[in-house]
C-alpha positions as CSV (number, residue, x, y, z in Angstrom):
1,X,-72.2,183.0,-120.6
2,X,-73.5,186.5,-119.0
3,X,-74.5,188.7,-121.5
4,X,-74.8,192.9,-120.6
5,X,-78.6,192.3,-120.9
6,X,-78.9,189.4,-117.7
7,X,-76.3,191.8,-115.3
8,X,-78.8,194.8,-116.3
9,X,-81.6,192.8,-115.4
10,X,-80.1,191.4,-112.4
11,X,-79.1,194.8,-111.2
12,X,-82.2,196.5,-111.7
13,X,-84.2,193.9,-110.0
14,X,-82.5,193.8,-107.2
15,X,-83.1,197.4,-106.3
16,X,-86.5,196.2,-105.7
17,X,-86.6,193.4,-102.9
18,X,-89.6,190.8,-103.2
19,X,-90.7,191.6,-99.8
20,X,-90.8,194.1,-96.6
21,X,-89.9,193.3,-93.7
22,X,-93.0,193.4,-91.5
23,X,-91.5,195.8,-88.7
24,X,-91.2,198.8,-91.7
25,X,-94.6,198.3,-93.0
26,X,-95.7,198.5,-89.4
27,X,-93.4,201.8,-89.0
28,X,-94.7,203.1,-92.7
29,X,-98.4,202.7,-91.6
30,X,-97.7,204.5,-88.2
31,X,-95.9,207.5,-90.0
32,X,-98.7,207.8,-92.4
33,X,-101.5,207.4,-89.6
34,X,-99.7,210.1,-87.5
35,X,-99.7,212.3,-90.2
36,X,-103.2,211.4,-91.8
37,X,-104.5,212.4,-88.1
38,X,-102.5,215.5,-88.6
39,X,-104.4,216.3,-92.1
40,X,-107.5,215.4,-90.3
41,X,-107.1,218.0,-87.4
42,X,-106.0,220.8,-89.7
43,X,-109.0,220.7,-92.3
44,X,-111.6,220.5,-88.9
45,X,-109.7,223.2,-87.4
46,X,-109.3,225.1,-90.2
47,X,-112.4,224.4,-92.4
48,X,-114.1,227.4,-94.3
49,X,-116.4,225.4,-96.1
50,X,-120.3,226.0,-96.4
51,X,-121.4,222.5,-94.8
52,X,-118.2,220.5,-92.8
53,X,-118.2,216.8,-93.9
54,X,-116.8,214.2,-91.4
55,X,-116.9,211.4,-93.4
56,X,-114.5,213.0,-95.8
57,X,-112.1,214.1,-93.1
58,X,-112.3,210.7,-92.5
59,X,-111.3,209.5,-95.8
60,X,-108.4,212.0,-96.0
61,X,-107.0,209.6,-93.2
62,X,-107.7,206.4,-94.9
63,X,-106.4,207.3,-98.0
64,X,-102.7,208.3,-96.5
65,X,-102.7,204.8,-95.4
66,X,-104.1,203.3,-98.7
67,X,-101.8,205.3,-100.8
68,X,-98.7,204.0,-98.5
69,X,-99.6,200.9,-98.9
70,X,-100.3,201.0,-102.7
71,X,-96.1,202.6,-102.6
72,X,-95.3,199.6,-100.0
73,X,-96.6,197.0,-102.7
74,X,-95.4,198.3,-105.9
75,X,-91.8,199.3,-104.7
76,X,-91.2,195.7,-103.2
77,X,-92.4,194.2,-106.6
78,X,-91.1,195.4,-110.6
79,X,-93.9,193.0,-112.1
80,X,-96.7,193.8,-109.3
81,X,-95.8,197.7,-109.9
82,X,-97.1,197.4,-114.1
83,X,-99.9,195.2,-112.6
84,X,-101.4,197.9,-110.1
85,X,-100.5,200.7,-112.4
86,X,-103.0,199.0,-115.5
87,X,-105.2,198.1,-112.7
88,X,-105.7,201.3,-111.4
89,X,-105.8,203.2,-114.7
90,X,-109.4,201.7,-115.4
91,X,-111.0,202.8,-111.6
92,X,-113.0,205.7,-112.5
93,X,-114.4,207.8,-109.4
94,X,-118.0,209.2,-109.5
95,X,-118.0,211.6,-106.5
96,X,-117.9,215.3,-107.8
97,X,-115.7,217.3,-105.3
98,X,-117.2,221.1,-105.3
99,X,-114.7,222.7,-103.5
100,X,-111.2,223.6,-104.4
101,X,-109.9,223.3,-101.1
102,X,-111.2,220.0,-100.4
103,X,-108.9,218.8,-103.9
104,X,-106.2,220.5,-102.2
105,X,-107.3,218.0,-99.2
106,X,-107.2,214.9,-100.9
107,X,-103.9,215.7,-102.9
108,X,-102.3,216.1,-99.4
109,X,-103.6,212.9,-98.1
110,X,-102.3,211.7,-101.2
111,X,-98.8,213.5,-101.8
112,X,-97.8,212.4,-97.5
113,X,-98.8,208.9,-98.6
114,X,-96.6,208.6,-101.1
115,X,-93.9,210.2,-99.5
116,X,-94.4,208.3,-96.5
117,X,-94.7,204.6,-98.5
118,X,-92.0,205.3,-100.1
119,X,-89.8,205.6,-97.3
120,X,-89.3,209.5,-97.3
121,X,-90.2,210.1,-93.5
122,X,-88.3,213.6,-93.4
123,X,-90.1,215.0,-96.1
124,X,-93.7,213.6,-95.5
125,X,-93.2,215.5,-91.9
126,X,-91.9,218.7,-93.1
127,X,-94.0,219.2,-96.2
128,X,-96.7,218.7,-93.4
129,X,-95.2,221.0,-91.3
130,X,-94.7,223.7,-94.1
131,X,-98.1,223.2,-95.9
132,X,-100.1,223.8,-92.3
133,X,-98.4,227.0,-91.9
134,X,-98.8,228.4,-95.2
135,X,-102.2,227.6,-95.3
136,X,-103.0,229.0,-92.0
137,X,-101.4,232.2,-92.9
138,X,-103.3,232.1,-95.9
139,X,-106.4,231.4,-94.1
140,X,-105.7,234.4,-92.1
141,X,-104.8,236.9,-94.7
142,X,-108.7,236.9,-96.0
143,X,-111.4,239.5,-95.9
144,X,-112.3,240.5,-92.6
145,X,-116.0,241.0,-93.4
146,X,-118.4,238.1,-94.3
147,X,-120.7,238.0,-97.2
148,X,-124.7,237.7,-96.9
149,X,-127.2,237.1,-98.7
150,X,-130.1,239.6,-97.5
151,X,-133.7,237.9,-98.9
152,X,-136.4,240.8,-98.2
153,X,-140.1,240.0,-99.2
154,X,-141.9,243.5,-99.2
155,X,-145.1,245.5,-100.8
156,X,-144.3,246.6,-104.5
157,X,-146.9,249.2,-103.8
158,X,-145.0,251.2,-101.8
159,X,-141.6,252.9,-101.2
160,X,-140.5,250.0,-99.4
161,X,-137.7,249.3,-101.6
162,X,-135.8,252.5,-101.7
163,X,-136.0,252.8,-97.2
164,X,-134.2,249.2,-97.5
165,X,-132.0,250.3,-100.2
166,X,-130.9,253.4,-98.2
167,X,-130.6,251.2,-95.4
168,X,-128.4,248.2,-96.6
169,X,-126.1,251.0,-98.3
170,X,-123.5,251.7,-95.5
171,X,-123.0,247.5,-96.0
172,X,-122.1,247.4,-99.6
173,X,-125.4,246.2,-100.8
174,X,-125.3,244.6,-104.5
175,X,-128.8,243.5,-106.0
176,X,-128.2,240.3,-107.2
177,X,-132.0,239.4,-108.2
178,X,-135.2,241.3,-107.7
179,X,-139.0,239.1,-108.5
180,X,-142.2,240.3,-108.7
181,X,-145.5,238.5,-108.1
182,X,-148.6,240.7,-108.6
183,X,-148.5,243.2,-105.3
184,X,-145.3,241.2,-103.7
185,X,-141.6,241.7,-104.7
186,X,-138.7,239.5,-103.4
187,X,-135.5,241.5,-103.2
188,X,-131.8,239.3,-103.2
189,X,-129.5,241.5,-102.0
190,X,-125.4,241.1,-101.5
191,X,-123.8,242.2,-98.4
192,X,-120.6,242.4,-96.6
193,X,-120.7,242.1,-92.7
194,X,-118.1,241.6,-89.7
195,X,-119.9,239.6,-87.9
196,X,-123.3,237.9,-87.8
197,X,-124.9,241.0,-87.8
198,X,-128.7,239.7,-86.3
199,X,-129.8,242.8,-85.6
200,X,-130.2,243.9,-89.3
201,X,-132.9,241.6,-89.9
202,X,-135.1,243.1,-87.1
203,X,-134.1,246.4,-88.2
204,X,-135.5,245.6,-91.8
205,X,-138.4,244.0,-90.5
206,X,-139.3,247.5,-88.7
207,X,-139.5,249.0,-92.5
208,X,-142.9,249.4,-93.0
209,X,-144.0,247.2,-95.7
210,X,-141.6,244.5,-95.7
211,X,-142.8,240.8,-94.7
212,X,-140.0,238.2,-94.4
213,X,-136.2,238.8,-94.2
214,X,-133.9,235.8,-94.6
215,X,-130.0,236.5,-94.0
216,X,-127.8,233.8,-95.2
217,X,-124.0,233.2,-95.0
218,X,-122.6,232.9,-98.3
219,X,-119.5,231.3,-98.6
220,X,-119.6,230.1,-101.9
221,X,-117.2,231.4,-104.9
222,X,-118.6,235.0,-106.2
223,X,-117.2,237.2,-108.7
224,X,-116.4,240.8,-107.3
């Protein structure tokens, strides 16, 4: 006699089919590798990071496919699904990610992988669509200037420190750290810049008393 309990159990697992047919897996890792590529050319394009990683673009690629798979596997299978999910629960991953915008990387890759594995082509391609725009309006919204970091070794001795003070104050100078060792003093100074201003440093360099100047991007979070 069929109880409720075997048609509930018979409905629900058939709305998971023990396999997939090879030509949609094909067509699931091809929508997902399309759009991995697409990830891939936007963060290399539109990087604003201190130090671009290739490698990780890379991985942004591979783990749309992974992730599609891993939705493949566990949508074909109700007991495979619990399986993978405990299985996965106890990987722990040991790489620190220092930027925010490289998280918002790898929760793409991820989020178009699941989309895509699950069979939700239409809304892997225009959630890529819509994300790449709003981020390169974003991306274009920010500061025009650039901030430095202006590292001025001078004399302590002198007035040196005021003639670069004056000088740097038409760029928005901000001391950030100032060291002295006997006769020497190393100034840290914050400024904002249009472009790669080189010229500055020679013009510092002119001041009399100073010794080495070291102008470095900073691109780094900062607290106005």
């Amino acid at each position: 006699m069929t109880t409720f309990t075997d048609l509930f159990k018979n409905s629900f697992l058939e709305m998971f089919p023990d396999t997939v047919a090879p030509w949609d897996l094909i067509l699931t890792l091809g929508v997902a590798l399309l759009l991995g590529l697409g990830i891939f050319v936007v963060y290399r394009k539109c990087f604003i990071g201190v130090v671009y990683d290739h490698s990780f673009n890379i991985s942004l690629v591979v783990m749309t496919l992974l992730t599609a798979v891993i939705i493949v596997t566990i949508s074909s299978n109700v007991m495979l699904s619990l399986g993978m999910v405990g299985a996965l629960s106890i990987v722990r991953y040991r790489t620190a990610v220092k930027s925010p915008l490289d998280l918002m990387f790898l929760f793409w890759a991820i989020t178009t992988g699941i989309a895509t594995g699950a069979g939700y082509y239409y809304i892997a391609a225009i959630a890529f669509l819509f994300v790449t725009l709003v981020f390169s309006v974003l991306r274009s919204l920010r500061q025009r200037r650039e901030t430095y970091m202006v590292i001025i070794n001078y004399d302590a001795r002198t007035e040196t420190e005021e003639n670069v003070r004056r000088l740097l104050r038409i760029y928005k100078a901000r001391v950030r750290s100032k060291v002295v060792r006997g006769e020497r003093a190393e100034l840290t100074v914050e400024i904002l810049m249009k472009d790669d201003n080189l010229s500055l440093t020679n013009t510092l360099a002119e001041i009399e008393g100073v010794g080495d100047v070291t102008l470095v991007q900073y691109r780094g979070s900062y607290e106005a």
